[in-house]
C-alpha positions in Angstrom: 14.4 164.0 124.7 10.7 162.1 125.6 11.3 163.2 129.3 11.7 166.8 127.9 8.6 166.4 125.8 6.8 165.2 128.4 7.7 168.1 130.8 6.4 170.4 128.1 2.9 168.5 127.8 2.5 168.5 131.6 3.7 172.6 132.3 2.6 175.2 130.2 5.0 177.5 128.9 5.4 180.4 131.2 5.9 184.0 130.3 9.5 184.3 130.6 11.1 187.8 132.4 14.7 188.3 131.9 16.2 187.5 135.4 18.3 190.4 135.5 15.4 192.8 134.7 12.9 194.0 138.0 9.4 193.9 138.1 7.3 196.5 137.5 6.2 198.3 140.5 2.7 197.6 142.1 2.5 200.3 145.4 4.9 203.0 145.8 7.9 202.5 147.7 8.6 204.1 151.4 10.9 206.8 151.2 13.7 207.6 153.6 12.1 210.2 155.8 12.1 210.7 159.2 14.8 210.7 162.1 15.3 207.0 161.6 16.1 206.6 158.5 18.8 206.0 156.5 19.7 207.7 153.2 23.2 207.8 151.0 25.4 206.5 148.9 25.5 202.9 151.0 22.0 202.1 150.4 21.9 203.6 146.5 20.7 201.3 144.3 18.8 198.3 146.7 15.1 197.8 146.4 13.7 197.7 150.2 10.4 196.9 148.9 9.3 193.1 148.5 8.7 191.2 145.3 5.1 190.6 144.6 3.8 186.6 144.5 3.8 186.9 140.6 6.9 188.1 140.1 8.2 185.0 142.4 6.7 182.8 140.2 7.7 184.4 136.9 11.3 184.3 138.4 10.3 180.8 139.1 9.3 179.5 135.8 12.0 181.5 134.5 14.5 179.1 136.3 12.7 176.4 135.1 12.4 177.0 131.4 16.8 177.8 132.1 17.1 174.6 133.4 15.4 172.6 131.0 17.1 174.4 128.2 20.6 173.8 129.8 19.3 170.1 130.5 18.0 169.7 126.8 21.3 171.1 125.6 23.4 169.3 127.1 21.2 166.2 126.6 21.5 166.7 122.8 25.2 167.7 123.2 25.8 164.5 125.1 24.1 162.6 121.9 25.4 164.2 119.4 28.6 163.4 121.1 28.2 160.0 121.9 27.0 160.0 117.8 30.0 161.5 116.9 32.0 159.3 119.1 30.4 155.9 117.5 30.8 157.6 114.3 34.7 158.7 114.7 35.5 155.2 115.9 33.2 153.0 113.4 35.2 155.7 111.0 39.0 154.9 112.8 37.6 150.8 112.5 37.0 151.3 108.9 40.2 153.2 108.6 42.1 151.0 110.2 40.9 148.1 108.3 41.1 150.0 105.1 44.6 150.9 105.7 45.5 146.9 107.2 43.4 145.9 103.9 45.8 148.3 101.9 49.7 146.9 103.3 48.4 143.7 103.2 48.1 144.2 98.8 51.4 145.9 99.1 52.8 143.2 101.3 51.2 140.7 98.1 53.0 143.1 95.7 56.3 142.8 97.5 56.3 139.1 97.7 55.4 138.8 94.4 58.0 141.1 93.4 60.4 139.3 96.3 59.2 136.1 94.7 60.4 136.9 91.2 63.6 138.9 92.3 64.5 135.5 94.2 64.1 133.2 90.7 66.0 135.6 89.2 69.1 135.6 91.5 68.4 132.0 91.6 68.7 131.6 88.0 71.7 133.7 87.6 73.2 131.9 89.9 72.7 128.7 88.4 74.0 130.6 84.7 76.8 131.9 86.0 77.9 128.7 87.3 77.4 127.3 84.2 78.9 129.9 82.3 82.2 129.2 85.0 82.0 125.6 83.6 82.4 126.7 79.9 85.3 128.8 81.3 86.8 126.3 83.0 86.4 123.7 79.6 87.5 127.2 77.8 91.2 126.8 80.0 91.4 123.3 79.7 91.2 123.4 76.0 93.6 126.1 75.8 95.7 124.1 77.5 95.4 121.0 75.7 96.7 122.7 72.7 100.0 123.4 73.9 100.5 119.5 73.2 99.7 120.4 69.9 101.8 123.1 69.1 104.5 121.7 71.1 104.6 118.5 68.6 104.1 120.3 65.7 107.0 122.8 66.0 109.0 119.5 66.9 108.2 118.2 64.3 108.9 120.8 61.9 112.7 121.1 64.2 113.1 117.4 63.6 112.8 117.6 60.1 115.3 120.5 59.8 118.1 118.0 60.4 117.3 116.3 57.5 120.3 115.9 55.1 120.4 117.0 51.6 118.8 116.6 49.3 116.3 115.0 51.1 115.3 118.5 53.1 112.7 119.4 50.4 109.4 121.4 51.6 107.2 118.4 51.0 103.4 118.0 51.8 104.3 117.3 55.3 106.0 120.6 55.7 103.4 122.3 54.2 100.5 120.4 56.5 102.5 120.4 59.6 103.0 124.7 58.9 98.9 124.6 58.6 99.0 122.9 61.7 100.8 125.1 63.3 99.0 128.2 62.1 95.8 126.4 62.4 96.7 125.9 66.2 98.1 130.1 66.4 94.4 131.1 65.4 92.7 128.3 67.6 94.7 129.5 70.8 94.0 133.4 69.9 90.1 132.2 69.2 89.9 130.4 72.9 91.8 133.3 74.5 89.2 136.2 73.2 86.2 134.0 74.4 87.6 133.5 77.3 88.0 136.7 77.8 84.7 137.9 76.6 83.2 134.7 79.2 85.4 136.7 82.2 83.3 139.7 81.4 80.1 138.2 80.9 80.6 136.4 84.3 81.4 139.9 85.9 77.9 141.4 84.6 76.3 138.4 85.7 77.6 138.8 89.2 76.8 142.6 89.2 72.8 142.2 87.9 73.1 139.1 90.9 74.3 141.6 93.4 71.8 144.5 91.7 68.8 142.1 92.2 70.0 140.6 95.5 70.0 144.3 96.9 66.4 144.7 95.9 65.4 141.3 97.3 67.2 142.8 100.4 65.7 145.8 100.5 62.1 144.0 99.5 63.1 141.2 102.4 63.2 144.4 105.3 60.4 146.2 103.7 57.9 143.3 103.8 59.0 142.5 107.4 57.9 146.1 108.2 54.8 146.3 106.4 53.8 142.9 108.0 54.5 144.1 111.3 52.5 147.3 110.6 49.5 144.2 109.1 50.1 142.6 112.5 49.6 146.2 114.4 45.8 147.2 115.8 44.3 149.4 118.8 45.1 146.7 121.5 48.7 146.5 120.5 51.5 147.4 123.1 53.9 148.2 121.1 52.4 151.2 119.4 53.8 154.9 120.1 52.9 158.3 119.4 54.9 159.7 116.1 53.2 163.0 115.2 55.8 163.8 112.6 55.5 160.4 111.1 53.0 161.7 108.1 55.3 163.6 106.8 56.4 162.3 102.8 60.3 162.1 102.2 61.9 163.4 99.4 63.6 160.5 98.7 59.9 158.4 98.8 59.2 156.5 95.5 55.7 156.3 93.9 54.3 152.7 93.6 54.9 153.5 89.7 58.5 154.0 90.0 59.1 151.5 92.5 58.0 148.8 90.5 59.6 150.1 87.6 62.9 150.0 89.6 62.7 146.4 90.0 61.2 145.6 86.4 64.1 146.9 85.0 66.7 145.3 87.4 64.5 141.7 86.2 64.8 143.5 82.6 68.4 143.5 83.1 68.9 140.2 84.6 67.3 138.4 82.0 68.8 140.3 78.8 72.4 139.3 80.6 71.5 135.6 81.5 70.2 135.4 78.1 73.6 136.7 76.7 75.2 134.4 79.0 73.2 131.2 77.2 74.0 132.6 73.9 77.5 132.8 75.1 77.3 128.9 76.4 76.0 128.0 73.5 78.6 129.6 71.3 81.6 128.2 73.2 80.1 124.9 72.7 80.4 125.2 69.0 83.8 127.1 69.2 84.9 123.9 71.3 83.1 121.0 69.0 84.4 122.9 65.8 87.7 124.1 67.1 88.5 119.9 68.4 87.5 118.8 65.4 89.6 121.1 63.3 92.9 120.0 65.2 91.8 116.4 64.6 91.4 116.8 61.2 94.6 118.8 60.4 96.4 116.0 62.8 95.3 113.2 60.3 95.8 115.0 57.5 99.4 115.4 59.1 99.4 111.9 59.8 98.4 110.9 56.1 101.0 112.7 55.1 103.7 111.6 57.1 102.6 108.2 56.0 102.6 109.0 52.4 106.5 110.1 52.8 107.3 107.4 54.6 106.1 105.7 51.8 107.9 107.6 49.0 110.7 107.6 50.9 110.9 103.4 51.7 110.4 102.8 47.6 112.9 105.4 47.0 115.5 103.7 49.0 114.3 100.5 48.0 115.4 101.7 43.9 118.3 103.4 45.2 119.3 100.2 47.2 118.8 98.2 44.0 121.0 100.6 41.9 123.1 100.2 44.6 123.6 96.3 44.4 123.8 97.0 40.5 126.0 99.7 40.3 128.3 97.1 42.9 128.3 94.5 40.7 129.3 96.6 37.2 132.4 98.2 39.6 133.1 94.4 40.3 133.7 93.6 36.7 134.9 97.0 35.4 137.7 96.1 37.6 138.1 93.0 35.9 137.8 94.6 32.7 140.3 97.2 33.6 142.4 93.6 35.1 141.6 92.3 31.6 143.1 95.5 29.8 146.1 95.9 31.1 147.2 92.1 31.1 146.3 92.5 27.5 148.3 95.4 27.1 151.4 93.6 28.8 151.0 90.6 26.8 151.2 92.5 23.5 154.5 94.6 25.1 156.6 91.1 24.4 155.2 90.5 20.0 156.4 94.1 20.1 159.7 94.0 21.6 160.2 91.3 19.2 159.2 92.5 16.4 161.4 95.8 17.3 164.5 93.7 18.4 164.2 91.8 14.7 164.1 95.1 13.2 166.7 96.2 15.3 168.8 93.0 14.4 168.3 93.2 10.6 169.0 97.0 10.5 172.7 95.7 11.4 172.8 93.1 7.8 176.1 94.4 5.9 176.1 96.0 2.9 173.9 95.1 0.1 172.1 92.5 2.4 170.2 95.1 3.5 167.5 94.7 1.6 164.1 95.9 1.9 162.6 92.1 1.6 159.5 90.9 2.5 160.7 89.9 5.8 161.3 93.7 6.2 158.2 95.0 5.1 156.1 92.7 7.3 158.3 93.4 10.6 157.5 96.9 9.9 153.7 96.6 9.5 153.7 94.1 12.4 155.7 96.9 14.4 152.7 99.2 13.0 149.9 97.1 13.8 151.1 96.3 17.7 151.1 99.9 18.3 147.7 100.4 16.6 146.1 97.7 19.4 148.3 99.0 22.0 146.9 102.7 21.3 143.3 101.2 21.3 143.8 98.9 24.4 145.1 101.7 25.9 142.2 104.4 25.2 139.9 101.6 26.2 141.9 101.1 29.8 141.8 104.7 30.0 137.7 105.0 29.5 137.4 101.7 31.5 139.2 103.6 34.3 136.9 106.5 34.1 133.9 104.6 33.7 135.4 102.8 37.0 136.0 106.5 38.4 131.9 107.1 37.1 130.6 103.9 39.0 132.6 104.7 42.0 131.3 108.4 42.6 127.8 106.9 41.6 128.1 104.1 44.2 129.3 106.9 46.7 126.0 109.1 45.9 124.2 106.1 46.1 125.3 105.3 49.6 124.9 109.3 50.6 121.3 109.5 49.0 120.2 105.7 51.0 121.8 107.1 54.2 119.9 110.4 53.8 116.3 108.7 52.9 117.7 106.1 56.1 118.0 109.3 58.3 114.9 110.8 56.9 113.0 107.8 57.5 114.0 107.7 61.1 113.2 111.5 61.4 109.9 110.7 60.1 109.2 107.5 61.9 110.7 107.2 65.0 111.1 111.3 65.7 107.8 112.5 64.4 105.2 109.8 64.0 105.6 108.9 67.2 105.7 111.9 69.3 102.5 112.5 67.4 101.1 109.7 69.2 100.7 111.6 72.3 98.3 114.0 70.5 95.6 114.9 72.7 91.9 113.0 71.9 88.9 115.1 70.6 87.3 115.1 74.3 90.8 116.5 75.7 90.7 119.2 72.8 86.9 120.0 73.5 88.0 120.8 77.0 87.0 117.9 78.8 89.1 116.4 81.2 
């Protein structure tokens, strides 16, 4: 532009003629006459007359002043191209950067995103595993209370062979049925939770594989977006894709895309907080369920002990009554001995007395006479028969007593083998198969 300004100081601007138009005409122009000349349609429209010096010169400075326009236009073309040019690519640089500046925050979004979608599976991870372990203790004491039952309905078989009438529902029926029920309910209990742990486990597997899919899908898309950081002008690997800038349907906005994983983390927490809950309340179930069985398994105990008790003083009296009731048979035997000598010995006063009676009743005529003699033989007669009537009635209720003490002695000697049989039950059947009950730890599901 200063060359063209100085062009225009130096040169004045000269009247500029159209090129295509003629100059005007100074002299008149030959005409075609004569035997020489040449006239028709070949030579129609041609000037034969020359151009005058100032037309050569506007037609001159006319060529000039075209030139120097097409120079300056082209001159300011080239500019404002080479303007347009910096400008497009200061513009492309700032894009570029702008756009570089841009995935790099998305690529800080998706790690941060990645970062927490990572604890997350971490941490259910690490929950469910735990959770697996209450499980497992869950089985184990499930399990241990088979040992339970097992003795307790033994028990209560054992002590269905006791004899009469020592099979009596005592205290230790009625705690050993508590037991048993006690254990019913415990096993029911531990079976639901287990089942409720299987399906906690199961959700917490499926928010794990839910968030793991995002991490996934977070994992490739920040390895794109940080080759895309890593792209620039220079790069090799960049192709044209001209029907790249076209928006999928399926595209998410960065609103619903960070929604999406905000509620999978939503839902991954509100499960592994469940599944803490759930830890937590198999840890009571176990401590309380353990300490239950415990409990009803001394209060067994006690009462076995008790009726062990009851049972040893019982036969300990009936032992004694025994011994007693052994010694009175011993000398109603004698007395019944005693009796019936006494009874023989007053058979021979009798026969006397009857063979003097006998003897007299034969005195002749008026000899017969009812003498003193008589009289007393008679109320001797009378009075033997009296004491053998009384020594018999009191052979004959020595006998029974006898009979009495001997049924007594056999009842004895049924009831002492019964309490002997229910003691063994008790003792050597019960007590100590209830030794083998499992500990608290064993019950709480710890091997």
């Amino acid at each position: 532009m200063a060359q063209t300004d100085v062009l225009l100081t130096k040169e004045p601007a000269p009247q500029t003629v159209p090129p295509c138009e003629l100059p005007c005409k100074v002299s008149e122009v030959a005409r075609n006459t004569g035997a020489y000349t040449s006239s028709g349609l070949a030579t129609a429209g041609f000037r034969t007359a020359k151009y005058l010096l100032e037309e050569w010169f506007q037609n001159c400075h006319a060529r000039y002043h075209q030139a120097f326009a097409d120079r300056d236009q082209s001159e300011r073309q080239r500019h404002e191209s080479q303007q347009l040019a910096a400008e497009i690519q200061a513009l492309a640089q700032r894009t570029q950067q702008d756009s570089t500046r841009r995935v790099g925050e998305r690529l800080q979004d998706t790690h941060g995103w990645k970062s927490e979608l990572q604890r997350e599976v971490e941490a259910l991870a690490a929950e469910t595993n735990l959770l697996l372990a209450q499980k497992q203790r869950l089985e184990s004491a499930l399990d241990a209370t088979e040992v339970p039952f097992s003795i307790a309905t033994d028990n209560l078989q054992c002590r269905e062979r006791r004899q009469h009438p020592n099979l009596v529902r005592d205290h230790v029926e009625t705690e050993l049925l508590k037991e048993a029920e006690l254990i019913r309910n415990i096993q029911e209990l531990l079976k639901r939770t287990i089942m409720q742990a299987v399906s906690q486990i199961r959700l917490n597997r499926e928010h794990k594989e839910t968030c793991e899919m995002d991490w996934s899908d977070k994992v490739e898309a920040y390895n794109i977006d940080e080759t895309c950081g890593r792209l620039h002008s220079q790069s090799t690997e960049v192709q044209s894709h001209p029907h790249s800038t076209s928006f999928q349907e399926s595209a998410s906005t960065p609103e619903t895309w960070a929604k999406f994983t905000q509620d999978n983390l939503c839902r991954a927490q509100r499960e592994r907080l469940a599944s803490a809950n759930l830890r937590v309340l198999v840890d009571c179930i176990l401590r309380d369920t353990s300490e239950d069985l415990r409990l009803q398994c001394d209060a067994v105990n006690l009462a076995f002990g008790r009726r062990c008790e009851e049972l040893e003083d019982a036969r300990h009296k009936l032992q004694h009554h025994l011994h007693e009731t052994l010694r009175e048979v011993t000398d109603q035997e004698h007395n019944v001995a005693a009796l019936k000598q006494a009874i023989k010995d007053k058979e021979a006063p009798l026969r006397v007395a009857q063979t003097r009676l006998y003897l007299r009743s034969h005195r002749p005529n008026v000899e017969l006479c009812r003498d003193s003699g008589q009289f007393r033989l008679v109320s001797e007669v009378e009075e033997l028969n009296m004491s053998l009537a009384a020594l018999r009635e009191k052979l004959l209720e020595a006998e029974q007593s006898l009979r009495n003490l001997e049924d007594s002695r056999m009842s004895l000697e049924k009831d002492i083998t019964s309490m002997t049989n229910s003691l063994f039950i008790d003792r050597q059947k019960c007590m100590v198969h209830r030794t083998r009950y499992p500990t608290i730890l064993q019950l709480a599901g710890y091997q």
